[in-house]
Each structure stands twice: as structure tokens, then as C-alpha cells.
Residue frames relative to the residue before (quaternion, step in Angstrom):
aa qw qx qy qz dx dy dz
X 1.0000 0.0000 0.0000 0.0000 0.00 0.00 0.00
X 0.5950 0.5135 -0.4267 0.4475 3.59 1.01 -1.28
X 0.6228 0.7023 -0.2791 0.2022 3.58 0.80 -1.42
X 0.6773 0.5709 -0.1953 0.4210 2.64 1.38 -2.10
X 0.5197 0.7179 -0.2896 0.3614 3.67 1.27 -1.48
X 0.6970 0.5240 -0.1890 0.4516 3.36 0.62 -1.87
X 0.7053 0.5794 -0.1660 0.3733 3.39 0.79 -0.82
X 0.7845 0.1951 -0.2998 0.5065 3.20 0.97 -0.83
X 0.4073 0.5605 -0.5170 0.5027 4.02 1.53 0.10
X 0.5820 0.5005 -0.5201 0.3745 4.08 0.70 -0.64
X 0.6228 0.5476 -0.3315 0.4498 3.77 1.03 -2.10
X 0.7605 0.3540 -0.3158 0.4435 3.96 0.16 -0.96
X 0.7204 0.2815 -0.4270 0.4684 3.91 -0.01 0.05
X 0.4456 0.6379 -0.4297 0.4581 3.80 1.08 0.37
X 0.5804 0.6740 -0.1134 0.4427 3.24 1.19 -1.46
X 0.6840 0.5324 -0.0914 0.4902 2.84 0.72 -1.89
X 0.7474 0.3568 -0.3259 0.4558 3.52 0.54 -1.43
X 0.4677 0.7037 -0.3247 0.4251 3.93 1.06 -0.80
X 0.7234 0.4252 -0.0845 0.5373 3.42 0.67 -1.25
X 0.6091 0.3368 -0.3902 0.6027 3.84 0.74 -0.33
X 0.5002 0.6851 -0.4384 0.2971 3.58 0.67 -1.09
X 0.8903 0.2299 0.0744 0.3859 3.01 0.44 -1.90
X 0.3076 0.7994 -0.4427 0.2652 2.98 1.07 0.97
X 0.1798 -0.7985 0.5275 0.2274 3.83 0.16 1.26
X 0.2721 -0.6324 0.6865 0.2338 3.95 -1.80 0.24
X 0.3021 -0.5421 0.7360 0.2705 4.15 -1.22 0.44
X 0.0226 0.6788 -0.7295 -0.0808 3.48 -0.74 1.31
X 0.5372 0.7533 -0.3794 0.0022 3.64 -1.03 0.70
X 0.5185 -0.5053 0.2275 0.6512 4.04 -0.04 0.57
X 0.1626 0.5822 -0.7937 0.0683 3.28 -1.09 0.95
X 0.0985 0.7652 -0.6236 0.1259 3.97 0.04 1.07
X 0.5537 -0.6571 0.4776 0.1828 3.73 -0.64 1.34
X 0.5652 -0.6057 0.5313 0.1768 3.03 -1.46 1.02
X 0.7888 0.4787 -0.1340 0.3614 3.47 -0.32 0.74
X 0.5833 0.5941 -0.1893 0.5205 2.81 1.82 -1.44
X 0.0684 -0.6750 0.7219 0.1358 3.11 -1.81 0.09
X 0.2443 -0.7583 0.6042 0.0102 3.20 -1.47 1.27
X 0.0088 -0.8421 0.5129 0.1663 3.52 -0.77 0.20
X 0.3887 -0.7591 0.5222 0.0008 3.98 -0.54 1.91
X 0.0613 0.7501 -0.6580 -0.0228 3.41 -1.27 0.87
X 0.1962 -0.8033 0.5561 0.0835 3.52 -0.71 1.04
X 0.1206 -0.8298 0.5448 -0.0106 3.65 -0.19 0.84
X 0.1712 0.7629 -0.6226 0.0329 3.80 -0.20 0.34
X 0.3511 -0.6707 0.6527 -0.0282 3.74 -1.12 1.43
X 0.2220 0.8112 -0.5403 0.0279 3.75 -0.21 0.78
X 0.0542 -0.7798 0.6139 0.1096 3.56 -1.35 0.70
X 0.0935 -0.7862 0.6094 0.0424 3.61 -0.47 1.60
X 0.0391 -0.7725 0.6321 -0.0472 3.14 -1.53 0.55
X 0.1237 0.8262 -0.5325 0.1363 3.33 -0.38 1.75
X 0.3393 -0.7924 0.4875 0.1388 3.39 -1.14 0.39
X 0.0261 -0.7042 0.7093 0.0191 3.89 0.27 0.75
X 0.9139 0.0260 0.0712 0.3989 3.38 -1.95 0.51
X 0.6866 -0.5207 0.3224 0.3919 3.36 0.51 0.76
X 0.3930 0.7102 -0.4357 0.3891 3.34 1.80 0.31
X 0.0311 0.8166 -0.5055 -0.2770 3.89 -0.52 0.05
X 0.0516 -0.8147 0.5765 -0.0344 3.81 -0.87 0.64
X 0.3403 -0.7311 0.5912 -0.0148 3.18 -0.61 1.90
X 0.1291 -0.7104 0.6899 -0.0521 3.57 -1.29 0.83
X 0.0427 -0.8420 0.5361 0.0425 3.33 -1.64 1.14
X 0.0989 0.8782 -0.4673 0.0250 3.47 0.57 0.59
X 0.0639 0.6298 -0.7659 -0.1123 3.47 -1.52 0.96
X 0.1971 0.7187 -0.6558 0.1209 2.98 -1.35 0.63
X 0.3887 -0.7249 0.5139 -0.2437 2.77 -1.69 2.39
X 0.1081 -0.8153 0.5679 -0.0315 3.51 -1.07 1.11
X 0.1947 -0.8067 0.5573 0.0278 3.64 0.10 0.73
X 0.4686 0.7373 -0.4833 0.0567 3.93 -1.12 0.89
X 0.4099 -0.7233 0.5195 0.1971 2.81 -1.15 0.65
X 0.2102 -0.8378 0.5039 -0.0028 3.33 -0.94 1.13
X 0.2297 -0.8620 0.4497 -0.0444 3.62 -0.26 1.52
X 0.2325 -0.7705 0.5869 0.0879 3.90 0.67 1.43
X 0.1560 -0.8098 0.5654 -0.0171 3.76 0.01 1.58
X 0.6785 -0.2666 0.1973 0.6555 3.76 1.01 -1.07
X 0.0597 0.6786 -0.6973 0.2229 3.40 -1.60 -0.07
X 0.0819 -0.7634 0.6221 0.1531 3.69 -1.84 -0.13
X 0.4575 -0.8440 -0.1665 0.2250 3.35 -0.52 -0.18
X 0.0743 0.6430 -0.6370 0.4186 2.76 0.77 2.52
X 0.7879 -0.2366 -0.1432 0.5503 3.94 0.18 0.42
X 0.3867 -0.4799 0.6878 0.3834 3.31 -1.90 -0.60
X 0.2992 -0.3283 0.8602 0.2507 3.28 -2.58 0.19
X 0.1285 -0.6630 0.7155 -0.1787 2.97 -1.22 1.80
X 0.0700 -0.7077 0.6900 0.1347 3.75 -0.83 1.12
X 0.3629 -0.6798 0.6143 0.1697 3.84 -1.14 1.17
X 0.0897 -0.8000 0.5931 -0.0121 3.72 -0.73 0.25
X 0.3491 -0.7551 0.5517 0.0594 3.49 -0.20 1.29
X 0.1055 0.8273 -0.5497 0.0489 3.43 -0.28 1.00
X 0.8216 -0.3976 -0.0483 0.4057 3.54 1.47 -0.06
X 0.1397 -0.8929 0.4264 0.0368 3.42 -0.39 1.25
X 0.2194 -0.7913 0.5693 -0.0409 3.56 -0.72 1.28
X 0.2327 0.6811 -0.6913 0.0636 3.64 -1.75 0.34
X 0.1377 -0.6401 0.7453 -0.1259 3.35 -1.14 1.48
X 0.1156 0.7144 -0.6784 0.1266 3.71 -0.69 1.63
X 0.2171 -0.7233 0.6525 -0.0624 3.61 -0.73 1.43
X 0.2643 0.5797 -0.7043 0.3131 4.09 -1.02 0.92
X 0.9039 0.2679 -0.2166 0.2537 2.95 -1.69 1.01
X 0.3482 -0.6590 0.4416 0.4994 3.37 2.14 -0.96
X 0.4697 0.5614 -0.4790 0.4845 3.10 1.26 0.79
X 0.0434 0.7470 -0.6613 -0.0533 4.36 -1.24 0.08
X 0.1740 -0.6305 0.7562 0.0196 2.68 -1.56 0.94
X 0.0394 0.5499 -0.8342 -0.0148 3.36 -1.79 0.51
X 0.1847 -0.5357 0.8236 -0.0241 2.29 -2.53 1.00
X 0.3231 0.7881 -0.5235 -0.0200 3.23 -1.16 0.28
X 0.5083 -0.8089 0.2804 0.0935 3.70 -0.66 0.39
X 0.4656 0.3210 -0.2540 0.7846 2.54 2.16 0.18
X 0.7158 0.4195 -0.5343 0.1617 3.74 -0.14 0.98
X 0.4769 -0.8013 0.2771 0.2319 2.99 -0.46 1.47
X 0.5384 0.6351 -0.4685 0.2954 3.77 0.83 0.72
X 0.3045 -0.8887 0.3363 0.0661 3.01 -0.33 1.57
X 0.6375 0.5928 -0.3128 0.3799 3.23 1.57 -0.51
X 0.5160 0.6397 -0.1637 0.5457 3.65 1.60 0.56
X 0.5323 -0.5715 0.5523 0.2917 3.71 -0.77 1.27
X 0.2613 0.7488 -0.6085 0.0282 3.27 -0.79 1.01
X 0.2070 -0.7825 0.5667 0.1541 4.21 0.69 0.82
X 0.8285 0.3397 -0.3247 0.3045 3.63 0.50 0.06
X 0.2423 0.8086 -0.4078 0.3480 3.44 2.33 0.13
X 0.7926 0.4058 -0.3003 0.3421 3.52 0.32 -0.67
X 0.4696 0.6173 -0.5138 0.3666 3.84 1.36 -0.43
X 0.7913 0.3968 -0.4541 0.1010 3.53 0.01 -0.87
X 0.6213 0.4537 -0.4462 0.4571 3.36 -1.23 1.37
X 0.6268 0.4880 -0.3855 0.4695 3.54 0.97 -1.68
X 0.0235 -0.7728 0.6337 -0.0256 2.84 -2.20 1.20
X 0.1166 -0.8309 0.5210 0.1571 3.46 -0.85 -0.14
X 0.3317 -0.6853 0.6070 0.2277 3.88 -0.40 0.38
X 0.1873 -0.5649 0.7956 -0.1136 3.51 -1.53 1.97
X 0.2623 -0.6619 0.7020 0.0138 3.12 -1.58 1.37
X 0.0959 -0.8909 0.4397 -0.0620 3.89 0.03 1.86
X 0.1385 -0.7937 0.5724 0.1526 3.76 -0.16 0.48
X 0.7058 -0.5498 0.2130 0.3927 3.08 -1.87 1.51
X 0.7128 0.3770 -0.4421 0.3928 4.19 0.04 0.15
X 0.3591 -0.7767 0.3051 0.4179 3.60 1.45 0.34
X 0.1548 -0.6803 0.6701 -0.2533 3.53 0.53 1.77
X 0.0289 -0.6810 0.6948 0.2297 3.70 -0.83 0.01
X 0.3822 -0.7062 0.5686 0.1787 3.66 -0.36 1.03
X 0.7794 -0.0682 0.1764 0.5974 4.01 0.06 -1.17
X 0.1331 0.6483 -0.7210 -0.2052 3.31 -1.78 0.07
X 0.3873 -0.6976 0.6027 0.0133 3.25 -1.46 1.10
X 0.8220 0.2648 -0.2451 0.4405 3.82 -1.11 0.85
X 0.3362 0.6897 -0.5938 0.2425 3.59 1.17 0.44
X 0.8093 0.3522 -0.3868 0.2671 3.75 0.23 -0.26
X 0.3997 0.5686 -0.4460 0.5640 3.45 1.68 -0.29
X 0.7203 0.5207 -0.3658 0.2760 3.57 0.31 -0.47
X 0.4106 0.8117 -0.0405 0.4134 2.66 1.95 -1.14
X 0.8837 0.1733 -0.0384 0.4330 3.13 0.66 -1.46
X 0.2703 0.8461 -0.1694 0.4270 2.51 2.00 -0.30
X 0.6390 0.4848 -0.0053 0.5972 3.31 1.02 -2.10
X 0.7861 0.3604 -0.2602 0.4295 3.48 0.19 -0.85
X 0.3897 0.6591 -0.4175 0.4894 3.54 1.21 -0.67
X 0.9333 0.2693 -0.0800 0.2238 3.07 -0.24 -1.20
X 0.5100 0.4592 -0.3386 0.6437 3.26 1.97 1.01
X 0.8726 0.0237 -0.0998 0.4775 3.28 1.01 0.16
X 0.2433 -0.7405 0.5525 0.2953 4.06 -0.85 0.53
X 0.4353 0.4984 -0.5487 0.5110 3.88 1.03 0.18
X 0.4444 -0.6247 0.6229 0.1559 2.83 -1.60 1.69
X 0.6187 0.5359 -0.3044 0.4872 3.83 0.70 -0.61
X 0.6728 0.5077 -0.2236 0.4894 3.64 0.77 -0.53
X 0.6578 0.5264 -0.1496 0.5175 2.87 0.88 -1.38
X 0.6851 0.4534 -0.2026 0.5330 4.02 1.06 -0.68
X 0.6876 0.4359 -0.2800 0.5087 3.38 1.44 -0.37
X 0.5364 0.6461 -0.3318 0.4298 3.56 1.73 -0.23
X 0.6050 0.6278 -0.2603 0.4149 2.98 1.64 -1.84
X 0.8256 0.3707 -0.2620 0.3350 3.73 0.52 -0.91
X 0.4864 0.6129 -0.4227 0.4572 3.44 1.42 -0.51
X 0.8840 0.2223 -0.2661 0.3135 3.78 0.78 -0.44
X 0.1838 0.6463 -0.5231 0.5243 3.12 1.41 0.85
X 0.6084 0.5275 -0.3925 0.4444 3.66 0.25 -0.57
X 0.6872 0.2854 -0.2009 0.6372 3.88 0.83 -1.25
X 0.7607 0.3054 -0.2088 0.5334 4.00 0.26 -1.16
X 0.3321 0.6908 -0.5993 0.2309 3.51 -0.02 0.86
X 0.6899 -0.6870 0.1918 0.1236 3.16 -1.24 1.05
X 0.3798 0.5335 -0.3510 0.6692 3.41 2.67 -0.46
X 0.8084 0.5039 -0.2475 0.1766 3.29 0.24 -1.28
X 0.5993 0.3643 -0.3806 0.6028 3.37 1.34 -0.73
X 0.4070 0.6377 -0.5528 0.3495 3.86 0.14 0.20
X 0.7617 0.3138 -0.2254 0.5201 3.27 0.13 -1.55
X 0.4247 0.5702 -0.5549 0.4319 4.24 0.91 -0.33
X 0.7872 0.4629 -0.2280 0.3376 3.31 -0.06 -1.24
X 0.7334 0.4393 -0.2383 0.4608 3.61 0.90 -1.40
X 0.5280 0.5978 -0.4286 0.4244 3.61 1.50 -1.02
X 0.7502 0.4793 -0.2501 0.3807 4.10 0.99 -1.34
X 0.8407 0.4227 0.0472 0.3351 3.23 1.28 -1.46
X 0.4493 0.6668 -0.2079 0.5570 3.40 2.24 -0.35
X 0.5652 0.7102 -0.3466 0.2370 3.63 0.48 1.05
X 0.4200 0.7897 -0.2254 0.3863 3.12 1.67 0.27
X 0.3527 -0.7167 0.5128 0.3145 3.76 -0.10 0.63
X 0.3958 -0.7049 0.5442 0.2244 3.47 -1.52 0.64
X 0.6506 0.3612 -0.1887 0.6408 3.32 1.18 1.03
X 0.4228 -0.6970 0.3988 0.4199 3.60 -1.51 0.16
X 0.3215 -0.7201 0.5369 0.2998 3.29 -0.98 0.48
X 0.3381 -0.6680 0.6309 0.2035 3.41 -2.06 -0.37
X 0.6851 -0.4810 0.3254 0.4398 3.44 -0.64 0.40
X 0.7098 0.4162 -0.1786 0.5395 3.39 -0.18 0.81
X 0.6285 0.4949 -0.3932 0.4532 3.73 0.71 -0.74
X 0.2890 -0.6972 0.6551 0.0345 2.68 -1.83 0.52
X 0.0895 -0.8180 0.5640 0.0694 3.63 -1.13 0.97
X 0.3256 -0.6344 0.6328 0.3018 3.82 -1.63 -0.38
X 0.1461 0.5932 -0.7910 -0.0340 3.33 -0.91 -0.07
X 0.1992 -0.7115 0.6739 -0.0015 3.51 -1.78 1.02
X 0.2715 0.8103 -0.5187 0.0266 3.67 -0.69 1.17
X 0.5751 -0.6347 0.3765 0.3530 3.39 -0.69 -0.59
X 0.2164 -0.7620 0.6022 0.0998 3.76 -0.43 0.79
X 0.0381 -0.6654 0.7431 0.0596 3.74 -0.98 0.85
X 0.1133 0.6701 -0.7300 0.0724 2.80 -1.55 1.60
X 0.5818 -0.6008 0.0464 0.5462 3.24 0.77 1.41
X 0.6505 0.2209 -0.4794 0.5462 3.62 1.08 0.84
X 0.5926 -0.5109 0.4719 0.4063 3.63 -0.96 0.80
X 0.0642 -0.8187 0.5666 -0.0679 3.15 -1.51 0.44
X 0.1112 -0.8300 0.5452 0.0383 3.79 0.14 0.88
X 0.0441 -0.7977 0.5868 -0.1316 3.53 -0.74 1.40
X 0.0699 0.6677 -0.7341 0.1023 3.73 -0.58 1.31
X 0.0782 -0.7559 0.6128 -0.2165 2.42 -1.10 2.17
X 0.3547 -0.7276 0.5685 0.1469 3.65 -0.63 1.19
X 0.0589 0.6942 -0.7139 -0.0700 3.65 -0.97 0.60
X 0.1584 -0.7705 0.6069 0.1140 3.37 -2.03 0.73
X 0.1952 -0.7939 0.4611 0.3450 3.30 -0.42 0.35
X 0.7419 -0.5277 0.4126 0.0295 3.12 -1.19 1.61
X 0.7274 -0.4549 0.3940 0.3296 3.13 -0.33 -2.05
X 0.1158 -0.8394 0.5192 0.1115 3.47 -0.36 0.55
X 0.1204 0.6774 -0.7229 0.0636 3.43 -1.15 1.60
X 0.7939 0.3958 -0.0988 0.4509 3.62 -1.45 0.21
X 0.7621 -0.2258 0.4132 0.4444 3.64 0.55 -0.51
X 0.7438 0.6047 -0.1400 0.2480 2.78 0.56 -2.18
X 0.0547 0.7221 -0.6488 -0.2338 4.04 -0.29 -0.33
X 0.3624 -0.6630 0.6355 0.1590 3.74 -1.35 0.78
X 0.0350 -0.7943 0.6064 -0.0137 3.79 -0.49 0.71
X 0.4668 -0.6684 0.5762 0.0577 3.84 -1.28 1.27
X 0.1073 0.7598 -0.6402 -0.0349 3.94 -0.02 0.57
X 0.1166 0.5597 -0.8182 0.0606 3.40 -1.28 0.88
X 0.3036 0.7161 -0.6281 0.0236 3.51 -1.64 0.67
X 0.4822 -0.6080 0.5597 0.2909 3.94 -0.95 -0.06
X 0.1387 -0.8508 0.5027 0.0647 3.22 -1.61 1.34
X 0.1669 0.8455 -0.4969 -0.1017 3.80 -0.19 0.24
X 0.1654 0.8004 -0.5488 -0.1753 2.96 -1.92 0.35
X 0.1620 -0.7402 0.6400 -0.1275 3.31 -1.40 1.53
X 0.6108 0.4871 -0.4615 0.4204 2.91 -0.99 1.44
X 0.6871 -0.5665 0.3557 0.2835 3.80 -1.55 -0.09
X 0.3630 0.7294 -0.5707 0.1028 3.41 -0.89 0.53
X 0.2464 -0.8826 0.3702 0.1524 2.75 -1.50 0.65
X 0.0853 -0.8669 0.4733 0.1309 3.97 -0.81 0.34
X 0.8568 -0.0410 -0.1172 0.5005 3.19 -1.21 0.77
X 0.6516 -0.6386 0.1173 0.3922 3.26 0.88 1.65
X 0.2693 0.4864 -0.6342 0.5373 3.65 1.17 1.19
X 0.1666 -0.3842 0.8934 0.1628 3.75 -1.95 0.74
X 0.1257 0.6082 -0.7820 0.0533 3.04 -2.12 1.05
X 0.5206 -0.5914 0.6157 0.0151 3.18 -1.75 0.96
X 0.0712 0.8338 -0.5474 0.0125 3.32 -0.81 1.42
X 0.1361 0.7250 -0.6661 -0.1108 3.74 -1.27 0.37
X 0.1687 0.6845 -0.6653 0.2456 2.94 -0.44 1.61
X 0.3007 -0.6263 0.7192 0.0048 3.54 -2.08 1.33
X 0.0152 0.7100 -0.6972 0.0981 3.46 -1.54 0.63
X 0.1606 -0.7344 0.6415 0.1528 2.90 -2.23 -0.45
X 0.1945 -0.8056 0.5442 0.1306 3.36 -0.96 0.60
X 0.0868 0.8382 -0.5324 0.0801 3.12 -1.48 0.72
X 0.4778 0.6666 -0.5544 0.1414 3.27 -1.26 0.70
X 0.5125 -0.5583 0.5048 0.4133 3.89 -0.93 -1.07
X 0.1425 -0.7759 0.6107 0.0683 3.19 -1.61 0.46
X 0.3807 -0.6663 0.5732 0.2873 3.98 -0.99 0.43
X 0.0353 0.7502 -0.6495 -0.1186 3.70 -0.77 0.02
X 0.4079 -0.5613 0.6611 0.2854 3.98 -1.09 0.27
X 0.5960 -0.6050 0.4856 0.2074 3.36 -1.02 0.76
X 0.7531 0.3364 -0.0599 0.5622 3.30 -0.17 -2.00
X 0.8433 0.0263 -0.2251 0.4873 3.99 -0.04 0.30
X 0.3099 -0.7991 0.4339 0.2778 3.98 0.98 -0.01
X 0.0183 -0.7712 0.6194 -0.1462 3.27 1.28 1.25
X 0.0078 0.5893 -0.7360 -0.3331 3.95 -1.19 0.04
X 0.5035 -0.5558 0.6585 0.0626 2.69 -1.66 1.64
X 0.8542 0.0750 0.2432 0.4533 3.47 0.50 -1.20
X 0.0718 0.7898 -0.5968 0.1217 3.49 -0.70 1.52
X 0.2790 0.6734 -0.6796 -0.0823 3.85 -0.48 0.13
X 0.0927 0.6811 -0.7193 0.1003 4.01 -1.19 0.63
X 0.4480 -0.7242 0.5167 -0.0888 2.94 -1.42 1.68
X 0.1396 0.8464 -0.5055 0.0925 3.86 0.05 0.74
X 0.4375 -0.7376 0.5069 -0.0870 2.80 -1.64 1.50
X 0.2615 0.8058 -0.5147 0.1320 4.16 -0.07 0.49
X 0.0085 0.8370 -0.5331 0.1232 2.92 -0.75 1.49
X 0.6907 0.6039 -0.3666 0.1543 3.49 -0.91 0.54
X 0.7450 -0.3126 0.1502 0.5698 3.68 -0.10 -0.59
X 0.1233 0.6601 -0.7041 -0.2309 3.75 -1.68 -0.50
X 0.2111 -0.7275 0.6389 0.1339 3.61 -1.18 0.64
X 0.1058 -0.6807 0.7209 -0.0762 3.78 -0.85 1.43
X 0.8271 -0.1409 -0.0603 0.5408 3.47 -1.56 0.85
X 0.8157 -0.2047 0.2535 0.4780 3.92 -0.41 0.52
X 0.7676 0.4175 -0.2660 0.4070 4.11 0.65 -0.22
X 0.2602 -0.7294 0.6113 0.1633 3.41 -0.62 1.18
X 0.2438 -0.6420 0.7242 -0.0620 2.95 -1.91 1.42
X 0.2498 -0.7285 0.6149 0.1696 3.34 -0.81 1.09
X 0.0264 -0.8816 0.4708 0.0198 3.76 -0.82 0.78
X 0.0609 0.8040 -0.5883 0.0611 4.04 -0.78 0.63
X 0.2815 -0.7833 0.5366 -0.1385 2.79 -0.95 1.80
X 0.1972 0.8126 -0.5466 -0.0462 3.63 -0.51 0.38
X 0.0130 0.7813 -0.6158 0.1011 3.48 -0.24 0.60
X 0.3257 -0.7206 0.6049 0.0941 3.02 -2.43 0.74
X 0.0466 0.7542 -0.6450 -0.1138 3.70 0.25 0.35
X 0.1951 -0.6550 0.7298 -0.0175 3.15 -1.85 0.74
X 0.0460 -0.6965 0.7152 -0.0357 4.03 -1.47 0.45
X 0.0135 -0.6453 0.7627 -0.0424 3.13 -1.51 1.35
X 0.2420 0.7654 -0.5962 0.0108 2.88 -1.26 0.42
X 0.0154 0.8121 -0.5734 0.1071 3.58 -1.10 1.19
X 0.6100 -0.5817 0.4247 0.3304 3.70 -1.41 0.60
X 0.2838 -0.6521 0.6713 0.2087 3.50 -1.31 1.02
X 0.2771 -0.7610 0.5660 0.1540 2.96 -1.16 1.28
């Protein structure tokens, strides 16, 4: 009898463990109507290239601040108004610095980023954070420029210089590169997903990144990013066309909220290594950089 006893308490905490085992989570942007969130995107970068046997060491931090305003939507996506609340970038090489920043209030100084704070536009995001459309990049546009200059002629030469950075492919892949991490399905402890996007860092970049989900305490789910970066191909900047073959990796972890897949928390480590070739001269280049994402509800 004792035996029998032992046996079926063994069959029922099996069960039990089976059943916790396989418990699956819906991880995706379900962000409330109504709500407002506010996102920082921090990215730490250390470049190192070598031209002619020349070496030249680069430091760059640079920071985006926003607030995000869930306007309408159902629940396969949201109308999402973005809100520019501040954008920074301090790049140091040579014993030379530069700073930019958008909250400093000295006016008697070039500042190309003085005019972002406030400007917005509204991105329509589905539940794996696809950005589907964004709407009002050129009101924004002018918007920005307006407010660095009252010369219509100035003010038209401002408008296009940032289309180049605020352009309408490009801030896509910004958004999908931070915000594209959700499985198209539920998972279970243990699973594992891909999600494949693009990262513009004024060279294009193609990143297939594998994400797992970890754990789940509190709400909270804990996710594992490990994934592989490349770029190959043409582009051009500050009117140099250059040519890139360059390979990497990424890594780190992230926190998502359950019930609305806010990321609470991103930190993911990336590697790029290899050549670029600009007017006929190869440059060997290596990049290492940290990007990071917070993001929480304004109450």
C-alpha cells in the first residue's frame, strides 16, 4: 500500500513538473491605448581603422531619447506617435571632440540637432515589432529645419541635409533594428527564435539574430540574444561612396513585460570586423560597440 502511495505522489509531481515545463508565454507588442512610454537608446562605439599603415582610433557615444504615445491601433498593431525628446553624440579620434546635443541651450553655435526636440511622427508597429508604415517624416522635417533658421533658402538647405540621417527607409530599420524581437508564436522556456533586420549605421548592416527565452519571473520574461552581423556592399557618406566586407557578432540579454512586451531592458554587445575600400584604398576596420534600451511607462 505504502508502495502503491509513493507511486502515485511520484506519477502526480511528474505531471505537475510536465505541466510547468510546458507552459508556453505570447511574447508580443501589445502596448495599451492611451499609455505613454518613454525609450532610451544608448550605443557606446569603439572603431579602429588603419589607412596606409596609418592607425586611427574612434570613440563614439551616441543617444536618442523618446517618448512614445499609443494614439490607437487593435490587437494586430498600434498607431504609435514617436516624440523626440532628445538626441546626443560626442565622437573623440585623434585628440580631437565633438559634441552635439539637443538640449544645449547655446545658441550662438552650429547645432544640426537643436531643432529635434519635440518633432514627431506616428509609426504604425505590429505585435512582433515589424514597423508596417511611418507617416509625417517631412512635416517633421521642416518642422526641424524651421526652427534653425527664418531664411526660406536656408531653411530648404537644412530640410535636405537631414533627410539624409531622418529619412524614411532609414528610421525604419532604427526602430525594427531596437524593437523587432518578438517570436511569431508562443514560446516555452527554452525555445528559441530568429528575427532578421537591418541596422543603419551610416553603413547598412544586416543582422540575424536568434533570441531565447530564458526565463519568466514577476511578469517579467528574460530573453538570451546571440546572433551574426554582416556587411557587403555600397554606400555612400559625406559624399565618399565606400565598399564594405565586414562580419561580426552580437550578443547579450533582454527583460520584456509580459502583458504589453514593453522592453524594460536591453544590453547586446556587437562585434564588426574587416575591411572597407573608399576611392580605390583599402581600410582595414574594427568596431566594437555596446548598445543598450530602457524603456518604461510615464505615469
Amino acid at each position: 500500500m505504502k508502495s502503491a502511495k509513493l507511486l502515485i505522489l511520484f506519477s502526480f509531481l511528474l505531471v505537475s513538473v510536465n505541466a510547468f515545463a510546458q507552459k508556453t508565454y505570447v511574447l508580443k507588442q501589445n502596448l495599451p491605448i492611451g499609455k505613454k512610454y518613454d525609450f532610451s537608446m544608448v550605443s557606446d562605439q569603439i572603431i579602429n581603422q588603419t589607412i596606409s599603415g596609418q592607425k586611427i582610433n574612434l570613440k563614439q557615444n551616441i543617444g536618442t531619447d523618446y517618448t512614445f504615445d499609443i494614439r490607437n491601433g487593435d490587437n494586430l498593431e498600434k498607431d504609435i506617435e514617436v516624440i523626440y525628446n532628445r538626441i546626443f553624440m560626442t565622437s573623440s579620434a585623434m585628440g580631437n571632440t565633438m559634441s552635439m546635443d539637443s538640449n544645449d541651450p547655446d545658441t550662438t553655435k552650429q547645432n544640426p540637432f537643436r531643432g529635434i526636440k519635440g518633432a514627431a511622427f506616428r509609426m504604425v508597429m505590429e505585435p512582433n515589432g515589424t514597423i508596417r508604415s511611418l507617416i509625417g517624416i517631412d512635416q517633421m522635417l521642416t518642422l526641424m529645419a524651421s526652427k534653425m533658421s527664418k531664411d526660406s533658402a536656408v531653411v530648404n538647405s537644412l530640410k535636405a541635409s537631414l533627410a539624409k540621417q531622418f529619412n524614411t527607409e532609414g528610421m525604419k530599420q532604427t526602430m525594427e533594428s531596437s524593437l523587432k524581437i518578438y517570436p511569431d508564436k508562443p514560446v516555452k522556456i527554452g525555445d528559441s527564435w530568429t528575427v532578421d533586420t537591418r541596422m543603419q549605421m551610416t553603413m547598412p548592416i544586416e543582422t540575424i539574430t536568434k533570441y531565447t527565452l530564458k526565463a519568466v519571473k514577476d511578469g517579467v520574461a528574460y530573453l538570451n540574444i546571440a546572433g551574426t552581423l554582416i556587411s557587403k556592399g555600397n554606400f555612400e557618406t559625406m559624399g565618399n561612396k565606400m565598399e564594405t566586407n565586414l562580419t561580426g557578432t552580437n550578443s547579450g540579454d533582454a527583460e520584456l513585460d509580459i502583458k504589453t512586451g514593453l522592453i524594460l531592458k536591453s544590453h547586446l554587445r556587437m562585434s564588426l570586423a574587416g575591411t572597407m575600400t573608399a576611392q580605390g584604398q583599402v581600410i582595414d576596420f574594427e568596431l566594437q560597440g555596446i548598445n543598450k534600451i530602457t524603456g518604461k511607462e510615464i505615469q
